[in-house]
N, CA and C atoms as an extended XYZ file, in Angstrom:
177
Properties=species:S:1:pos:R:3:atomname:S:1:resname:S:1:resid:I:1 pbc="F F F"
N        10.503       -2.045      -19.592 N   UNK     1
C        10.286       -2.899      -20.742 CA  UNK     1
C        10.158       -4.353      -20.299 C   UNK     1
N        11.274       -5.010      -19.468 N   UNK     2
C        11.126       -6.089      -19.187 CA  UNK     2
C         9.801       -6.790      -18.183 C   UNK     2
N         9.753       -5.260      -16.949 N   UNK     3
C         8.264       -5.132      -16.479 CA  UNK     3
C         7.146       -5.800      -17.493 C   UNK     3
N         6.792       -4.782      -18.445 N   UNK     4
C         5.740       -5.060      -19.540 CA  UNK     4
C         5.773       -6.830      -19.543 C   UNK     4
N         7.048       -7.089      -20.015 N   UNK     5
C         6.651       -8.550      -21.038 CA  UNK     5
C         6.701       -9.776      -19.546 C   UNK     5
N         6.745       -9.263      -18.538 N   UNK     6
C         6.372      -10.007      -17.170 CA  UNK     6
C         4.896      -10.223      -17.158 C   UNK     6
N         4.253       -8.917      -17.177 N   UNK     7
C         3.050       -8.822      -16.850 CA  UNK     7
C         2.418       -9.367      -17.785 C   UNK     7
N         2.716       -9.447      -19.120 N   UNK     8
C         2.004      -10.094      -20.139 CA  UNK     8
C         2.228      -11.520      -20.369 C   UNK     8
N         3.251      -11.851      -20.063 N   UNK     9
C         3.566      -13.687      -19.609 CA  UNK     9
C         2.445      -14.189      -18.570 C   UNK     9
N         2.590      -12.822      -17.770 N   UNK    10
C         1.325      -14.021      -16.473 CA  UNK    10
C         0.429      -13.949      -16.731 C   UNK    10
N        -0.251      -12.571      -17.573 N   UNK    11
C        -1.904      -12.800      -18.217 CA  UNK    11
C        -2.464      -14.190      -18.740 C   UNK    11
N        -1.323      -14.462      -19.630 N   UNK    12
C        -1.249      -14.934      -20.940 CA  UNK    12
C        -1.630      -16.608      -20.512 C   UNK    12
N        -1.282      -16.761      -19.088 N   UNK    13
C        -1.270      -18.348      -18.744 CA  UNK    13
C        -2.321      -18.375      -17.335 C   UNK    13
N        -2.802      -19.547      -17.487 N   UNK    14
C        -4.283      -19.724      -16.660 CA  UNK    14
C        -3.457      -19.971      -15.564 C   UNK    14
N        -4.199      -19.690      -14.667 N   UNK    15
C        -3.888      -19.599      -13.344 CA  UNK    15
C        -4.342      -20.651      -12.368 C   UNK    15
N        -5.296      -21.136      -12.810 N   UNK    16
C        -5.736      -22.511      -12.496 CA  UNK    16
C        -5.923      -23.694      -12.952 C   UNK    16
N        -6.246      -24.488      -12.597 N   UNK    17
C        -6.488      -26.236      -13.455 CA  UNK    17
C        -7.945      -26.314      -14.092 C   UNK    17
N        -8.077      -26.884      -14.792 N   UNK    18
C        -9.412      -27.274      -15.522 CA  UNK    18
C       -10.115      -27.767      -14.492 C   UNK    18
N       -11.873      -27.814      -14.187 N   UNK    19
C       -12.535      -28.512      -13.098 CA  UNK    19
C       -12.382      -30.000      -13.817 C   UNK    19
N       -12.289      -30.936      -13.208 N   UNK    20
C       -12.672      -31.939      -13.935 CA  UNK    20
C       -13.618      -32.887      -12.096 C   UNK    20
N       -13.883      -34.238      -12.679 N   UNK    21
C       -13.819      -35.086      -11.346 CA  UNK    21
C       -12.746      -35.074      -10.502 C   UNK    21
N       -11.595      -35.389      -10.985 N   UNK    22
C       -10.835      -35.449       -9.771 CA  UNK    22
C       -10.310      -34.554       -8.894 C   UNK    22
N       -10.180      -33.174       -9.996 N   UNK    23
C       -10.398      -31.544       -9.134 CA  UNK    23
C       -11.659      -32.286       -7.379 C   UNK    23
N       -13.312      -32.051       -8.368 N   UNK    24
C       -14.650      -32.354       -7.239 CA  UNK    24
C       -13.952      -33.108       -6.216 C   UNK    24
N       -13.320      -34.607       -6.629 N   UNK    25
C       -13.013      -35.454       -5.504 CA  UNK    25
C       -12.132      -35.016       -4.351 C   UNK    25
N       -11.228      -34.195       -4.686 N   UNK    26
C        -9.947      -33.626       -4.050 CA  UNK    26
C       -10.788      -32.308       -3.167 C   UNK    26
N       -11.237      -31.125       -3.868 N   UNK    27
C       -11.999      -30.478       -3.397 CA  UNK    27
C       -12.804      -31.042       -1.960 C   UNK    27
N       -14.134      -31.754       -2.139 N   UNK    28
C       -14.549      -32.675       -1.318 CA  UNK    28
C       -14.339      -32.995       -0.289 C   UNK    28
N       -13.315      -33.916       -0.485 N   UNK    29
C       -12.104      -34.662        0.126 CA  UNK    29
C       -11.506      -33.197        1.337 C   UNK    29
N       -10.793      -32.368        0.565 N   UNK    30
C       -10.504      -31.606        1.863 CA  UNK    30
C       -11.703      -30.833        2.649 C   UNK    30
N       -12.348      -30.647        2.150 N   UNK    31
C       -13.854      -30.230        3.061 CA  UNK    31
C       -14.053      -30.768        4.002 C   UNK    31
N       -14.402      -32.007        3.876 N   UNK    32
C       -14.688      -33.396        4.943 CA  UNK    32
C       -13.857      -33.242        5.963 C   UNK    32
N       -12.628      -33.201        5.519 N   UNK    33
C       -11.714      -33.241        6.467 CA  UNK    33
C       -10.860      -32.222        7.691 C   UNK    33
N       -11.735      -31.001        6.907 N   UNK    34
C       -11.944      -29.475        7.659 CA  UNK    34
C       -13.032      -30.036        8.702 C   UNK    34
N       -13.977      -30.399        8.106 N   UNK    35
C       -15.160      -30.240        8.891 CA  UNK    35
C       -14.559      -31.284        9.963 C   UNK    35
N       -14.415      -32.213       10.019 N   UNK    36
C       -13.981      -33.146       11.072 CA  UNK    36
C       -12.646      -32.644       11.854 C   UNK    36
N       -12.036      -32.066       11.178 N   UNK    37
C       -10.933      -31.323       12.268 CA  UNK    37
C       -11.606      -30.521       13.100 C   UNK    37
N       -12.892      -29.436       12.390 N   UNK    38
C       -13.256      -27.969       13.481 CA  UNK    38
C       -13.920      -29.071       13.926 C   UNK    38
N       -14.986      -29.817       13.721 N   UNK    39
C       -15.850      -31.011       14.883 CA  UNK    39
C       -15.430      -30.820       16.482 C   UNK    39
N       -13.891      -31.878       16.049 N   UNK    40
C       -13.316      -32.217       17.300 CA  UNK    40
C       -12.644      -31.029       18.034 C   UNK    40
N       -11.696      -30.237       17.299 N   UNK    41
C       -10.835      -28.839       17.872 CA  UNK    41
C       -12.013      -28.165       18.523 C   UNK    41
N       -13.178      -27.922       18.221 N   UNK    42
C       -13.871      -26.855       18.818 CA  UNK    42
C       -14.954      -27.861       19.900 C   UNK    42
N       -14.477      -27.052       21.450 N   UNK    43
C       -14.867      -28.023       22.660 CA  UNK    43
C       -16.077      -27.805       22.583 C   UNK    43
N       -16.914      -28.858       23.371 N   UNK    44
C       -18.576      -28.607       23.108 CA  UNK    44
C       -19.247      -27.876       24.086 C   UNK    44
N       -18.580      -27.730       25.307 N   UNK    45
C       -19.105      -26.350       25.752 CA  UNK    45
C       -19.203      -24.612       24.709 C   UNK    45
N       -18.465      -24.660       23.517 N   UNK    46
C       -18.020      -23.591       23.330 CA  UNK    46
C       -18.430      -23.277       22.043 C   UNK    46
N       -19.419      -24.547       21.288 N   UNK    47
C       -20.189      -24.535       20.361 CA  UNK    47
C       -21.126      -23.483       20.292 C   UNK    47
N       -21.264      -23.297       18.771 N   UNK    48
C       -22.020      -22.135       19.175 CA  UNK    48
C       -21.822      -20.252       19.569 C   UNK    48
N       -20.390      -20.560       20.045 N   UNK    49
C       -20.314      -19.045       20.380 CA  UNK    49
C       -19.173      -18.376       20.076 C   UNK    49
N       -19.026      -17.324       20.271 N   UNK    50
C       -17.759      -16.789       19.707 CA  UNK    50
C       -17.381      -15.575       20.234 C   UNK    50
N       -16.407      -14.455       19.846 N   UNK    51
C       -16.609      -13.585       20.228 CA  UNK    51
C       -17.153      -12.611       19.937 C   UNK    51
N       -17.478      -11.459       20.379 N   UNK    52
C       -18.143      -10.289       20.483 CA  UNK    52
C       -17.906       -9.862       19.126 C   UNK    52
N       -19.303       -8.909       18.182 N   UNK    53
C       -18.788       -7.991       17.406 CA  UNK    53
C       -17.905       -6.758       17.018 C   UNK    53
N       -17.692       -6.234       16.764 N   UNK    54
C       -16.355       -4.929       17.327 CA  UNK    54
C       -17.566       -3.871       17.320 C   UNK    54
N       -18.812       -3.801       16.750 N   UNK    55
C       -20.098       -2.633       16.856 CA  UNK    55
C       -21.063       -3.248       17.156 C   UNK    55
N       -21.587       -2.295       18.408 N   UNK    56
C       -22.927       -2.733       18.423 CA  UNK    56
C       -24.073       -3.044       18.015 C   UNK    56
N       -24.866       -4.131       18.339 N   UNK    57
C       -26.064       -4.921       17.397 CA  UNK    57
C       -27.161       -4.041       17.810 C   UNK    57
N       -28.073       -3.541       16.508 N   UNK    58
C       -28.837       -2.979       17.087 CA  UNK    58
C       -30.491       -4.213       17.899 C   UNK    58
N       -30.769       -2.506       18.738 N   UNK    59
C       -31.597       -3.964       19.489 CA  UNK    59
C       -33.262       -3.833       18.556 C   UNK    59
């Protein structure tokens, strides 16, 4: 019983924030700042590659 009125409390309420601008800006904002972290973390010999698939590519 108490199960039930759990599961129907969390339906019942949004799970996320409204988009607005400052959501976009924030969003954005951490993108940029991914991208400039993998930039530098990933050495430039090593651009580009990765490892192997786990199945073979056909040829």
């Amino acid at each position: 019983m108490i199960y039930s009125r759990l599961i129907l409390a969390a339906q019942s309420q949004s799970l996320s924030t409204e988009w607005s601008p400052k959501v976009a800006i924030v969003m954005i904002t951490c993108n940029l700042v991914a991208i400039v972290i993998g930039y530098y973390a990933i050495s430039k010999n090593n651009r580009g590659q990765g490892p192997d698939l786990p199945v073979s590519l056909p040829a």
